[in-house]
Structure formats: structure tokens, C-alpha cells
N, C-alpha and C positions, 0 to 999 in steps of 0.2 A: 718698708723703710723708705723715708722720701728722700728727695734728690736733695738737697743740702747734706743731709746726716750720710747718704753715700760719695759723699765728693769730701764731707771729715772722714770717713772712714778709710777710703783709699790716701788718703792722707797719709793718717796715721800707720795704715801699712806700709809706706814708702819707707819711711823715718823713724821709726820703731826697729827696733834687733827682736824683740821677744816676737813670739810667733800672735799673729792675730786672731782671735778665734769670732765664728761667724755664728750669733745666738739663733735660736730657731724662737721665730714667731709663731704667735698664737697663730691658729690657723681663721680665716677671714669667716667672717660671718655670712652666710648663705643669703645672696640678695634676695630680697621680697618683689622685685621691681615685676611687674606684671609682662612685657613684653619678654624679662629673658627668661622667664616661666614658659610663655608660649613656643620659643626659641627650644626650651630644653625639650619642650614636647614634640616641637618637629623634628628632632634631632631620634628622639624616639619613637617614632610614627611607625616604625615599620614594626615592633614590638606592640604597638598599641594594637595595630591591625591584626595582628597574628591572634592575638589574645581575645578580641571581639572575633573571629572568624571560627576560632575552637570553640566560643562558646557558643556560637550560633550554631554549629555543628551540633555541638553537646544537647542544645536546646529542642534541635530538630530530632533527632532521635528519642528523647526523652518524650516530646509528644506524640511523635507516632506510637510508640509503647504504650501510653496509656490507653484504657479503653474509652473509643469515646460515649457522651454520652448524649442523648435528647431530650430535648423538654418541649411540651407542646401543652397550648393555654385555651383555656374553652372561659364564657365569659358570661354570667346571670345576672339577670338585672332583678335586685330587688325593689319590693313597693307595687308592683305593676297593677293595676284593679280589675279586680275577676269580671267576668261578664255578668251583668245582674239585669235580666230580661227582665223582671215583672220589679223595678225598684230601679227607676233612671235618678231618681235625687240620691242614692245612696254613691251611685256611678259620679257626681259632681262633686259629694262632698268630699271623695275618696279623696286624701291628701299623700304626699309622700311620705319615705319613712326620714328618720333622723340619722346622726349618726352613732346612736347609741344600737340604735335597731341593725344597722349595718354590722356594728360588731359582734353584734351575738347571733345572727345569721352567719358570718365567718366563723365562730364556734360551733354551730350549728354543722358545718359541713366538715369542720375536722372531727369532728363523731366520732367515737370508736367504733360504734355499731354500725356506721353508716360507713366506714372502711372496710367492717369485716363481711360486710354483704357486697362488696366490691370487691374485695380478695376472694369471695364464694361463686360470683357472677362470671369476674374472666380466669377462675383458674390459675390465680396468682401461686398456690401450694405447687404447682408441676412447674415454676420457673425456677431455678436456682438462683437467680438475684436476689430473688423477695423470700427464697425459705433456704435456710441458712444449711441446712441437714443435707441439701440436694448436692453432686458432689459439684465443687468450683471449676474454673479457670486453674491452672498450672500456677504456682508457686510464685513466679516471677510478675505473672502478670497482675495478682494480687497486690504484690508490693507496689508496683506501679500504681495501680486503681490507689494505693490509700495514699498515694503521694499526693490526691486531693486533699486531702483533711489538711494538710498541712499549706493548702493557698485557696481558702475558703474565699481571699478577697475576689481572685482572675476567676469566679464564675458568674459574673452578672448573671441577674435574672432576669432576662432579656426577653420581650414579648415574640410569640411563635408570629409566624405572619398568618395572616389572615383573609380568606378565601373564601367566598361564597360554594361549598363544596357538598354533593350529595349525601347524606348519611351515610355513615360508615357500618356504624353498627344498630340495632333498636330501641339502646341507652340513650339516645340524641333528643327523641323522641319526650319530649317533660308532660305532652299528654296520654303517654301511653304506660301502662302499669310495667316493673321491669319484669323480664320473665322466669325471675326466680319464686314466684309469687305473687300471693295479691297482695297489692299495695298496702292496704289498710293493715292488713299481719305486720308488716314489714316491721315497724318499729318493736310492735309488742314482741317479734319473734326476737331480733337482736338483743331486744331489755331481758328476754327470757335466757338466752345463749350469754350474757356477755359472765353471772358468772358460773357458767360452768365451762367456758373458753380454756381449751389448753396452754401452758407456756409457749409453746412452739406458736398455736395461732397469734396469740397474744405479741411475738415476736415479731408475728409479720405483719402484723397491725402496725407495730412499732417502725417496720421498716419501712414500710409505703409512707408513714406518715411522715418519715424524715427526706422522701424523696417528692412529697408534695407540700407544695408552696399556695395558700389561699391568703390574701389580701384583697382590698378596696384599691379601685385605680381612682390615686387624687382625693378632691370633695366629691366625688360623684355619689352612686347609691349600685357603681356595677360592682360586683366581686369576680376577682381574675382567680380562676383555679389554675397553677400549673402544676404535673405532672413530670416526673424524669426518669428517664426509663435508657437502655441501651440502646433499644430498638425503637425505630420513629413508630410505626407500629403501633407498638405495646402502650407508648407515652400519650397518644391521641386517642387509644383506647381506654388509657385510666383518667384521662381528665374530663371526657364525657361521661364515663361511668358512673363518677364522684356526680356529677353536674345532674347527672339524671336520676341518680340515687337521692337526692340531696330533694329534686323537684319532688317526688316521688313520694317522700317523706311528709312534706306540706302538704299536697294535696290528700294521701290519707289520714291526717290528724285531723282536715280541713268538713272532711267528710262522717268521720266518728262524731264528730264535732255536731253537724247538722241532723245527724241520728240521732243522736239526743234529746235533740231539740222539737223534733216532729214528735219525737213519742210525749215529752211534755204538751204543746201545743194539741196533741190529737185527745189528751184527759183534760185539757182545760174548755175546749170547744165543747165536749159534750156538757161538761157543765152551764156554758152560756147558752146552751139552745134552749135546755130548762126556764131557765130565768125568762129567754125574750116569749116562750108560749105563756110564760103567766103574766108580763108586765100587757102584752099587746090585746089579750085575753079581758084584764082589767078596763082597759079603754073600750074597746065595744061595749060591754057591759053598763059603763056609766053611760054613755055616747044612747043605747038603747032607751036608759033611762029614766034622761031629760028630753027625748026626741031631737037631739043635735046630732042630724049626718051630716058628713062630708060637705057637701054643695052649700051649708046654712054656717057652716063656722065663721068663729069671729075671724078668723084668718081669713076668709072671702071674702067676707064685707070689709076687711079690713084693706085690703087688697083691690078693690073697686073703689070704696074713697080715695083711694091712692093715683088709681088709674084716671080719675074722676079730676081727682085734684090738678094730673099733670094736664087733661085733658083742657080744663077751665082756663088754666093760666095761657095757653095757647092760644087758645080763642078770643081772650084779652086782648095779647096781642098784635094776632090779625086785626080783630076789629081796632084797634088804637092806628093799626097802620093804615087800614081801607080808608077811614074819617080823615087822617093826615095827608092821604092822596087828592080825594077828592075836596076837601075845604082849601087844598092850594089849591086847585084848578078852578075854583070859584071865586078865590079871591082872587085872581089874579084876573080874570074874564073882567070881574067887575072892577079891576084898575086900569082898565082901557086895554091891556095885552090881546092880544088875537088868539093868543093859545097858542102859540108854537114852544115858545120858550117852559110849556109845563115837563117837567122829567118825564111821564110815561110817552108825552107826543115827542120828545125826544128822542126814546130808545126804538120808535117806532119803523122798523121799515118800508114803511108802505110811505111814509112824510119822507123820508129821507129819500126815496128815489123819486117822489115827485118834485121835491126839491131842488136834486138835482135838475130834472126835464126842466124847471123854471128857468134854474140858472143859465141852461145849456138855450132856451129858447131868448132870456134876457142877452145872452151874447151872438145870438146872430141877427136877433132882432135891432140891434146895436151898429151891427155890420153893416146890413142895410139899409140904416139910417144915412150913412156917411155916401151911398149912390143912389139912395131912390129918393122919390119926397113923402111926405108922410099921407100920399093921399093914391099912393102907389100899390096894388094889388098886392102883392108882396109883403107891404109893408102891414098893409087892413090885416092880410092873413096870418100875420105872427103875431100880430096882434090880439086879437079872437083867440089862436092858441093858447096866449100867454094866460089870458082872463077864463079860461076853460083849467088849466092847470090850479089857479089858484083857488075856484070855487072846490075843484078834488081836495084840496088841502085843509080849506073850515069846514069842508063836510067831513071830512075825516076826523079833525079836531072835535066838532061835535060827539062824533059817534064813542071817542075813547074817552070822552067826559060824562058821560050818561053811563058806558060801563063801568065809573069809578064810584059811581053814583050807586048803581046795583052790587055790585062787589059791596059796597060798606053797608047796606042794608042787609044784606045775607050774612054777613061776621057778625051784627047785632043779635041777630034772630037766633042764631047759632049758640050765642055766649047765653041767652035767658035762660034757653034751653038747659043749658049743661048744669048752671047755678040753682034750676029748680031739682032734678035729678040729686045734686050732690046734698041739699036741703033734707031730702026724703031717707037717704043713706046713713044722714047723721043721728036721726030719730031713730032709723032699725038698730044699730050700731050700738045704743045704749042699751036696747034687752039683751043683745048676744052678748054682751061682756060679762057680763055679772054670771050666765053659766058656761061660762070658758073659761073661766079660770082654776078652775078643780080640772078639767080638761086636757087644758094645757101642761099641768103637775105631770100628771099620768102620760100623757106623750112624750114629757121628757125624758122618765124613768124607761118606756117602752125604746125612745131612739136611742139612750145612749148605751142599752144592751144589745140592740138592734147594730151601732155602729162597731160596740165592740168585739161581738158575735163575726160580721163581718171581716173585720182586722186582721181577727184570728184565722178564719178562711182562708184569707190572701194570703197570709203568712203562710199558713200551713202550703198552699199549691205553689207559696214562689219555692219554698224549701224542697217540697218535691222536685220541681222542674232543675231548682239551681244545683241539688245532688245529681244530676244528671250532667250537667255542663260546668261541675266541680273543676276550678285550676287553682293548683300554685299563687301563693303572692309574687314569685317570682317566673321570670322568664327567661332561656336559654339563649340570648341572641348573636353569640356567636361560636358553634361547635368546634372543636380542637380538629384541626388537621394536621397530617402528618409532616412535621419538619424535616426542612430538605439539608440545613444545616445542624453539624451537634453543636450542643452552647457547650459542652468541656470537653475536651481542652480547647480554651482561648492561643488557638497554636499562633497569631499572626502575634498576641499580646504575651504570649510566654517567648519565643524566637526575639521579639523585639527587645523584652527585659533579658534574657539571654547575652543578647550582642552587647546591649548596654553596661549591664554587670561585665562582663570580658572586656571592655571597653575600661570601663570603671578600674578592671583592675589591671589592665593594661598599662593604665593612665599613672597606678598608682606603684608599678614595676618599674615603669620608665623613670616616674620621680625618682625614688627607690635606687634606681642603676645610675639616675647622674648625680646625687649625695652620695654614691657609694664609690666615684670615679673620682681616683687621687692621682691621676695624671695631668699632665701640663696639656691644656689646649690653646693658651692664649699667652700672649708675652707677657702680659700683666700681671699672669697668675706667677710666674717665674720671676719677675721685677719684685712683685709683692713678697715674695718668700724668701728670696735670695738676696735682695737689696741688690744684685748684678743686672747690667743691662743688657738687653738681649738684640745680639749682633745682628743675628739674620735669620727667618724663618724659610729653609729651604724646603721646596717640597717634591714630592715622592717624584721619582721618573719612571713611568709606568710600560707595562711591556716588555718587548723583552731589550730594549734598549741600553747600552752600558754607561749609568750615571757619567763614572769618567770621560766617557769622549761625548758625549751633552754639550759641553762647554764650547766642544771644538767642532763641534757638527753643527750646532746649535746656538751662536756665539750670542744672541740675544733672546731667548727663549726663559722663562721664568726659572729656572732651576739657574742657569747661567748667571740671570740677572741679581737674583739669591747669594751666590757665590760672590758678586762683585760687591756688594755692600756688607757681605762677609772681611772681605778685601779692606774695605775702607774704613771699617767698624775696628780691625786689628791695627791698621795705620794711626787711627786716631787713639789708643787704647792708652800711648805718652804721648804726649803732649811735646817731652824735650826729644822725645831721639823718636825715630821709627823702627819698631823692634824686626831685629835681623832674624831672630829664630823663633818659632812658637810650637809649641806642642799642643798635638790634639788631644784630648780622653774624653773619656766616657765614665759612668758607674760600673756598668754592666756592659757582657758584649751585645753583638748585635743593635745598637744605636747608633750605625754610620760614621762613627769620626774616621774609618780609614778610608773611605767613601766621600768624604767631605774633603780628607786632606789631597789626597791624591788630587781631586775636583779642581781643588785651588791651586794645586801647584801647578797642572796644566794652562788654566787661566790665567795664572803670572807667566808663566813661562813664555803661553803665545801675545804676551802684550810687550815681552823682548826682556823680561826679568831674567835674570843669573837663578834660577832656580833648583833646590836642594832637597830632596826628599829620602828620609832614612827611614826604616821600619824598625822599629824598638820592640815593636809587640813577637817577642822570639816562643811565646806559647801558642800562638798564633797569628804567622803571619799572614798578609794578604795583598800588601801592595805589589809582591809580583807577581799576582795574580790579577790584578788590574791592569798592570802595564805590561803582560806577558813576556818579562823577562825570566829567564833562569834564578834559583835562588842558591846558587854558589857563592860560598866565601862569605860577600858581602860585610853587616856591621858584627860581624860574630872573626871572621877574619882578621878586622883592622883591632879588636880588642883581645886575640889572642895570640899576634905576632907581631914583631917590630920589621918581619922584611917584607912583610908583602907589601904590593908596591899599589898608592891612592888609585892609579887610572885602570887599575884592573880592578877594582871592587867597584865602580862607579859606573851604572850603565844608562844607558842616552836611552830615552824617549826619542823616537821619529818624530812622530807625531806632534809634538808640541815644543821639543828642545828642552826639555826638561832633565834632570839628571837623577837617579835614582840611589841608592843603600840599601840592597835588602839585608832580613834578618841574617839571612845566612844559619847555619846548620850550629846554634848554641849550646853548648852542653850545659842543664840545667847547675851541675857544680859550676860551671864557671857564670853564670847570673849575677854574677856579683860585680862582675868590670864594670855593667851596666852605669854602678853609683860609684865606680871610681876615679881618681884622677885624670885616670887616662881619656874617660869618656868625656872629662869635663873640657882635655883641651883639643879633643875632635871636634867639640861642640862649638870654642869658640876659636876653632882655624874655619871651622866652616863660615862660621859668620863675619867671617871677612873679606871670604873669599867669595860668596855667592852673595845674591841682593837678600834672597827671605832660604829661610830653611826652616824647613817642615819636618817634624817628628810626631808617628804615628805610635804614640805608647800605650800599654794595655791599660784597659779598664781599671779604674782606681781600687773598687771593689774585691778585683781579682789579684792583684798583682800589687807588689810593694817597692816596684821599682819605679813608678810614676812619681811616688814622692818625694820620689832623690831627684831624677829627671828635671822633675818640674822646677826645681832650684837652679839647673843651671840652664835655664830660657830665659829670654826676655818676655813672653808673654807668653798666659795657658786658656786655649780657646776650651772651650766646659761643651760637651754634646749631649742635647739629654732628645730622646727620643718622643716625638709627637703621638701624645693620646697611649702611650705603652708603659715608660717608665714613670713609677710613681714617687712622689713628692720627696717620701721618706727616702727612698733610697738613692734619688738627683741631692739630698740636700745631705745627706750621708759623705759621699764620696766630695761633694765641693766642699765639706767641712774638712778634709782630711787634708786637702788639697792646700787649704787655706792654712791648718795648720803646720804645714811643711813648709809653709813660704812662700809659697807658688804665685807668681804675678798672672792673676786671673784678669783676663782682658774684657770675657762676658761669655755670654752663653747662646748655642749655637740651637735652634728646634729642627732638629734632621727628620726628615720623611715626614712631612706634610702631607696629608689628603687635604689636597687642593678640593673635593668637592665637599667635603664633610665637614671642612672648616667655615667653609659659607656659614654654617648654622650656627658655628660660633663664634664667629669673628666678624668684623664689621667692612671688610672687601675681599677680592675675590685675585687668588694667586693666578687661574690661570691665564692671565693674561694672554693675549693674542700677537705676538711679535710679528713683522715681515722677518722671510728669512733671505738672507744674504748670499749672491750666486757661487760665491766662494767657499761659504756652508754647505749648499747642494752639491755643491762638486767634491766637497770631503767626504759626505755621508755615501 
């Protein structure tokens, strides 16, 4: 209800005779707003926690139960090229395989046969894992083990680690036959066995094969076998097994293979040998016939013109080079040159260091020009040097122009030579043709059975030799070793989803518990519902301290401070007068209003108020038990007799001057004075004669004399109790209230938890007071 439409409505209660009645609102729409979301979750934190903490529990026990398990990865590299000693170009052109070839190699070693000789090799029938007949694990632990099937996702298949480690077993081994036989049986024996296989084998074919994992790691060309097994052990022993069963298999299909192949090749050779005695047979024969041996064939003389030929054209060019030397060195003589400047007197050593001795004789001769005269011993004698030096130099020059000279007349003579020889060659060259060519027929027929003859030789001894150093296309290159980890149970990732889930549903109890909380935590929720304003949020006084003397021990303390704007909240409640009497209630008991009233009558009393307090609640009283008075006579006395006398039923408060009424000793028949005349003019002698008068009546819910009460006050302060009492039944008893008459002044929230409110409210009650020496010296 908003503040307008509640300031008509108190209106119209003033000025209105008919009783007013207070509608119930829809109840408020659940905010969306994100932070009082996280507000309501911190508010439930300690329930979220409990709930992730049991199921982390739950989670951890659950995994240790199960059994764990291992998996260990051995890893073959298909494609690999055999060794081929007597055939290196086959070795180059070997190519990789595809990825077609890759996957039927991965079919290849999930074999049935090629399991069942690895359930035969380690003895898989005497485990009770893998043979179902054998007797199990206990009952429980069974159920456990299958509570895998049912989180097929939390078992990656997580690579074993990988360790350069010495053979474990003699399976490791891809060159060695395994030792349940010889290799080459192997297949044919499984082809043989597979059908007359029992169901039971058959079964454990079946179960090894669901506890092994083959795939390709990536584009690559390796196949990763894993193996899972209980025991690390057993799991490193089945995926080498597989790995070496698998090699085992290739290489004797590899070798049936070459057997074949020899026994063909060994019937086709003899055949060729035939053919090469009669084709070479032939050749002699004719060869004897026409008198063409060896030594006269056209192929020798054909082969001497040739030699002939390369020989000539050499000789050419020497001599074209000898003539080009020596006609510079002559034409250059004869253009006045001296001959140094020719290229051979050039390259010359013997010019080049006399040369130098010139130069070296021209520079000191130079020297001593500049101190001697020219007719100076010294000077004659370097002289004579210098002219001794340069006859060594045209006598040199000479001498390597006369050897250019003979050089080119010896390449002349050379080249006649060669050109008559090849002249004479050409003539023989014409009779050997003509009978070599029938010749030549017959030696082609003899060499290409001759080569093929041969072929077949190599073949045959590489096939021999290569059965002997027969491998695999594949290779083993990394054996399974024994895992130090199980891969199930993922205990760190079931514990984690564990907490999470408990958490989860923590999260979703706590929402759950504050949609399902119909109590008052906030004033607004009480404004919003009631359309009444709310006086004062007083909060709880903890310990074992007595609320009432709070106020007086404690004169500015938050419970105190509470009470005072309780004070001023009932002062303001009219506007025209300040009401002399008000009564407290409640719905229900146990929601503090006789805890609140007594509170306030103290704090009036010590601020020097005329104060009045009577206890109405005669089904249970308690304000003399707050104020530790006797409960003699009291308001049960003054409404059952006209002598007894005001100042004996009225007792003093020490502590604060305050005056007290208790119930006194009412007999349920007479309950009824309560709402009679008579109470109505005690009620208002009181309130003339005291400033405030306080009336502690029962719970609305419980009692029916509050609604007569409440008619004759000036104001009814409304208690409903913090985070306890729910909505329905605070808006229950103030409708009742309201329909009686009752001038409701607002509504009072008793026993605050000052620290729980933090989380719902927007400050914080307990404030920090100084206390007052006059305080300490009460307490």
C-alpha cells in the first residue's frame, strides 16, 4: 500500500463508526535483481557448504570403493621399409602408407584370432576378470565396478607415460617369433581354431576386446594400443602382447609370401638356362662360319673409328693452338716488339724474376746517379749489370719462341698421322658391316635371355637372403610400461563433480529455503503487506543479560536506542493529542511485546515520565517476573472488589520509578471484567493520572480479550517477531485487531539478529555506543 492511500486509510479509520477492515495483498513478486540473489545466497552459505562437504564425502568414499583400474599404451609405427640388402632402389622408392592403410592395420590388430592367441600366450582363462566362470570379487564390489558403465564420459583415455624401459616380457620383441609357436602357423592355427572356439573362449575374446583401445595418434601413421586391466602388471603385459602378436603376424604372412615366390622363380630359371645354351650356342656357330671372332667385329672397329675420331679432333686443336702461339710471337717480333709483351714470355718465370733484378738494378742505379757522376766506378758497374740482365731476357725470349716454333710443327705431324690411320678404318669398316648384321640379330636374342636369366638369379638369392632378415612393415617403437597411476576412477574429477553437484544442490536448498521463508526480515516487507509503518526494529539482547534493565544499564546501546524511536514512533502515531495509554500484543506468544513494554516503560520512567504499566495477559503473566515483584492482588484485585485500596495493588519499580499492575491471581470465570465497564474506567483514571500507560495483553491469536482492550486505548503497538512469525498469521491477528477498532499506531520487529540482518538489510544494528559512567556504575 503506498503512503498516500495509508494516510486515506487512517483517515477514514478515525471518522468512520463501521469497523475498518485491512484487505490482504497479493503477495510481492520475487525480485530478479542479481545482487539480492547473491545476498540470499550468502545468507545461505552455511547450508550450501554443508551440502558440497557431504557430497564430497559421499564422492570420496564412492571412489575408493570402486575398483581401480589401469591402462597401459605400447605404440607401432606402421609403413616402416624392411631392410632390402641386395635391392637399394626398392629401399628409396618405399613410400608411406595412407590413411586408408592405417585403418585396416587398426582392424588388423583387433583380430579375433590375433586376441585369442594372446588370451592363450598370458593365461588370460586363470584371471577372473577376463573369464567370467572364475569366481568374482564379493557382491558389493561388483555393484561398485559397474557404476563405471554408467560415466563412460570421466574415463579418458589418457596416454600411459612413456619410458625407455627394458623388456618386460619376450612379446616386446617384433623380431622374434612369440613363443607359443611358429610364427608362420600362427595365423593359419587361429583361422583353423576360430570355428571351433568355445562360447566361453569366445566370451573372453569378447572381454579383452572391450578392455582394449587401438587407434591412430592424429595424421600420423603410429597406432596407439591400449590395454586396461586391474593390475598395471597385467595391462603392460596385454598391450605388448597384442603389439607383438600383431608384428608377428606380418612378418609370417610376409614370409609364406616369399616361399612362394622362390619356388616359382626356382621353375622359371630352369627354364631360362635352356633358352640362354641354345641362343649363345647359335652365335658361335654363325661367328665360326663367316670367320668373325671377337677381336674383328664390327663393334671393334667400330669403336676404334670412334676412338680415332675423338683422337683427331684433338689433335686439330692443339695444332690450331701451337700455329696461334707461335704466329703471335712472330708477328709481333716483326712489329718492332721485343718480345716481352708475347703471353707465353709472360707466364714465364724465369722473365719475370729477371725482370724483376732489372727493376731492382734500374732503382739503385738511379740512387747513385743523384751522388756519384756518371763516370764513377759504381756508377760503370751497375751499369754493365743492368746491360748483362737484359741480354738474359732476349736470350730468353728467343729461346721460348723457337719452342713455339717446335711445339706447332709436332701437332702438324701428329694430326697427318691420326687423319691417314682413320682413312684406312673407314675402308675396313665397310666389309665388317655387311657380316654383322645377322651377327648382331643372334647376340641380341643370346643377351636378352642372358639378362633375363640373370634377373631371375638375383632375384632368387635376394629372396633367399631377404627370408632370412624377413621384418614387419611395422615397428614397435614404444613398449607399454607399467602405470604408476589408475586412469579409473578419475577420483580428483569425480570428488570435484561431487562437491560441485552438493554445492549445486546446496545452492538450490538455499533458494528453495528463502522462497519458502514467510517471515518478516525487513520493514518493507511488513509496510508492503500491512500498509502499517514500522515503529522500531529492536534487536535481540544476547546473553544472558535482562532485555529490561538494558535500557538502564545501557542507556544508549542499540536495543536502548530501538526503544527510543519506539517512543517517538507512538508520540507521533496522533498528530492532535499524544496518546496517554497504549497497548502492546502480539499474534502469538513468545514475540517479546511484554519484553518491549516493560523495556519502554523503564526508559520513560527514567527520562522522569509519570509511568504506568498493568499486565492484562492473566493466562500468562510476566511482567512480575521482569520486575521481580510479587504477583499478589494486582489487576485481578482492582476488577474483583470495590475496597481494595489503588496503593496497595501498585508497586514501584526502584530501579527506574516506574509503577507497576500485575495480573494478579484471575479466575478464568471472571475474564470477563477484562472488557467491562469497570476496566474501561481504570483505564482511563489511569490515563490522567500518569503521562503513558502501558498495557501488556495476550496475544491476539490466543485470547479474545485484546479486542475489547484494544478499544479502550489510545494506541495499539502490533509485535511481530524477527524472521519467526509468518506473514499469515502477523496479518491474521492485525486484521482482527483492526476489526475491533483498535487504533494501531504501527508495528513493532522484536528480537533482531543484529548479525543475520546484515545480509538482509541494508545497515547494521549493532552499532558501537560510549557508555556512560553512570551506566557502569548501574550494571
Amino acid at each position: 500500500m503506498a503512503l498516500p492511500e495509508l494516510v486515506q486509510w487512517q483517515a477514514r479509520r478515525l471518522t468512520r463508526d463501521r469497523p475498518a477492515f485491512l484487505p490482504m495483498p497479493e503477495p510481492a513478486a520475487a525480485s530478479t535483481d542479481f545482487v539480492e540473489t547473491l545476498r540470499k545466497l550468502m545468507r545461505q552459505r552455511w547450508l550450501i557448504a554443508i551440502c558440497g562437504v557431504v557430497a564430497a564425502v559421499i564422492a570420496i568414499v564412492f571412489v575408493l570403493a570402486i575398483p581401480p583400474s589401469y591402462q597401459a599404451e605400447a605404440r607401432v609405427l606402421v609403413g616402416v621399409p624392411e631392410p632390402r640388402a641386395l635391392d637399394v632402389a626398392s629401399i628409396v622408392r618405399d613410400s608411406g602408407p595412407d590413411s586408408e592403410r592405417v585403418q585396416s592395420e587398426i582392424y588388423a590388430v583387433e583380430s579375433r584370432d590375433l586376441i585369442a592367441e594372446v588370451i592363450d600366450q598370458l593365461h588370460l582363462a586363470d584371471n577372473p576378470e577376463f573369464n567370467p566362470t572364475l569366481p568374482q570379487k564379493p557382491g558389493w564390489v561388483r555393484l561398485l565396478a559397474r557404476a563405471r558403465a554408467l560415466l563412460p564420459s570421466l574415463a579418458p583415455r589418457s596416454n600411459a607415460a612413456e619410458a625407455t624401459v627394458a623388456e618386460t616380457t619376450s612379446t616386446t620383441d617384433p623380431g622374434t617369433a612369440p613363443p607359443t609357436g611358429d610364427p608362420a602357423a600362427a595365423p593359419q592355427a587361429g583361422t583353423a581354431h576360430d570355428a571351433a572356439r568355445s562360447p566361453l573362449e569366445n566370451r573372453m575374446v569378447d572381454i579383452l576386446l572391450s578392455k582394449l583401445s587401438v587407434s591412430a595418434l592424429g595424421r600420423s601413421n603410429v597406432i596407439s594400443i591400449q590395454a586396461e586391466a586391474q593390475q598395471p602388471e597385467e595391462a603392460a603385459a596385454i598391450a605388448n602382447a597384442v603389439a607383438a602378436r600383431y608384428l608377428a603376424h606380418q612378418r609370417s604372412d610376409k614370409i609364406q609370401t616369399a616361399q612362394e615366390v622362390e619356388r616359382f622363380l626356382s621353375d622359371r630359371i630352369g627354364e631360362l638356362r635352356q633358352q640362354v645354351q641354345k641362343s649363345e650356342q647359335a652365335v658361335e656357330d654363325y661367328r665360326r662360319a663367316n670367320g668373325l671372332f671377337k677381336g674383328e667385329s664390327a663393334n671393334v672397329t667400330s669403336q676404334q673409328m670412334t676412338e680415332l675420331n675423338t683422337q683427331m679432333i684433338l689433335a686439330q686443336t692443339a695444332k690450331a693452338e701451337a700455329d696461334a702461339r707461335y704466329n703471335e710471337a712472330v708477328a709481333m717480333r716483326k712489329a718492332g716488339a721485343e718480345g716481352d709483351s708475347v703471353p707465353d714470355v709472360l707466364k714465364s718465370p724465369l722473365i719475370a724474376a729477371l725482370k724483376e733484378q732489372q727493376a731492382l738494378t734500374e732503382s739503385k742505379l738511379s740512387d747513385l746517379a743523384g751522388t756519384y757522376g756518371p763516370e764513377h766506378p759504381k756508377i760503370i758497374s751497375m751499369r754493365a749489370e743492368a746491360s748483362d740482365i737484359s741480354k738474359k731476357i732476349r736470350t730468353e725470349i728467343s729461346r721460348i719462341t723457337e719452342g713455339l716454333k717446335h711445339e706447332a710443327s709436332t701437332a702438324d705431324a701428329r694430326y697427318e698421322a691420326l687423319r691417314e690411320n682413320f682413312a684406312k678404318l673407314q675402308t675396313q669398316m665397310g666389309l665388317v658391316n655387311d657380316k654383322s648384321i645377322h651377327l648382331e640379330a643372334l647376340e641380341r636374342d643370346a643377351t636378352v635371355n642372358r639378362n633375363l636369366l640373370a634377373s631371375m638369379l638375383g632375384r632368387e638369392k635376394e629372396i633367399v637372403g631377404q627370408k632370412e632378415i624377413e621384418q614387419a612393415d611395422a615397428k614397435l617403437i614404444s613398449s607399454a610400461a607399467p602405470p604408476s597411476f589408475p586412469t579409473f576412477p578419475p577420483k580428483t574429477l569425480i570428488v570435484f563433480l561431487g562437491t560441485l553437484g552438493g554445492s549445486l544442490v546446496g545452492l538450490l536448498a538455499g533458494l528453495v529455503r528463502e522462497g519458502a521463508d514467510r517471515t518478516f526480515r525487513l520493514g518493507d516487507q511488513i509496510e508492503e503487506i500491512t500498509g502499517l509503518p514500522v515503529l522500531a526494529m529492536v534487536p535481540r539482547v544476547g546473553g544472558s543479560k535482562s532485555p529490561a534493565l538494558e535500557v538502564l544499564q545501557h542507556p544508549v546501546s542499540p536495543f536502548s536506542e530501538a526503544l527510543r524511536k519506539l517512543d517517538i514512533g507512538i508520540q507521533m502515531a496522533d498528530l492532535a493529542r499524544t496518546p496517554r495509554s497504549v497497548l502492546f500484543s502480539s499474534a502469538t506468544p513468545g514475540e517479546g511485546k511484554s519484553v518491549l513494554a516493560a523495556s519502554l516503560g523503564r526508559l520513560a520512567a527514567s527520562h522522569g515520565r509519570h509511568v504506568l504499566l498493568i499486565d492484562c495477559d492473566w493466562r500468562s503473566p510476566s511482567l512480575h517476573k521482569l520486575f521481580r515483584v510479587p504477583n499478589r492482588g494486582g489487576l485481578a484485585a482492582l476488577l474483583d472488589s470495590d475496597t481494595v485500596v489503588l496503593e496497595e495493588v501498585i508497586k514501584r519499580d526502584e530501579a527506574s520509578g516506574a509503577d507497576i499492575i500485575t495480573a494478579g491471581d484471575l479466575d478464568p470465570r471472571s475474564a470477563h471484567r477484562l472488557m467491562s465497564r469497570r476496566m474501561q474506567m481504570l483505564l482511563d483514571t489511569f490515563a490522567k493520572n500518569y503521562d503513558l500507560v502501558i498495557i501488556d495483553s495476550p496475544p491476539v491469536l490466543v485470547g479474545a480479550d485484546v479486542l475489547s482492550i484494544c478499544r479502550m486505548v489510545d494506541k495499539v503497538v502490533y509485535a511481530v517477531r524477527w524472521g519467526k512469525t509468518r506473514r499469515e498469521v502477523a496479518f491474521d491477528g492485525l486484521k482482527q485487531i483492526i476489526e475491533a477498532r483498535g487504533q494501531v499506531a504501527g508495528v513493532v520487529l522484536s528480537r533482531v539478529d543484529s548479525k543475520r540482518y546484515r545480509h538482509y538489510g541494508y545497515g547494521n544494528l549493532d552499532y558501537e555506543y560510549p557508555r556512560p559512567a553512570s551506566s557502569r556504575l548501574l550494571s
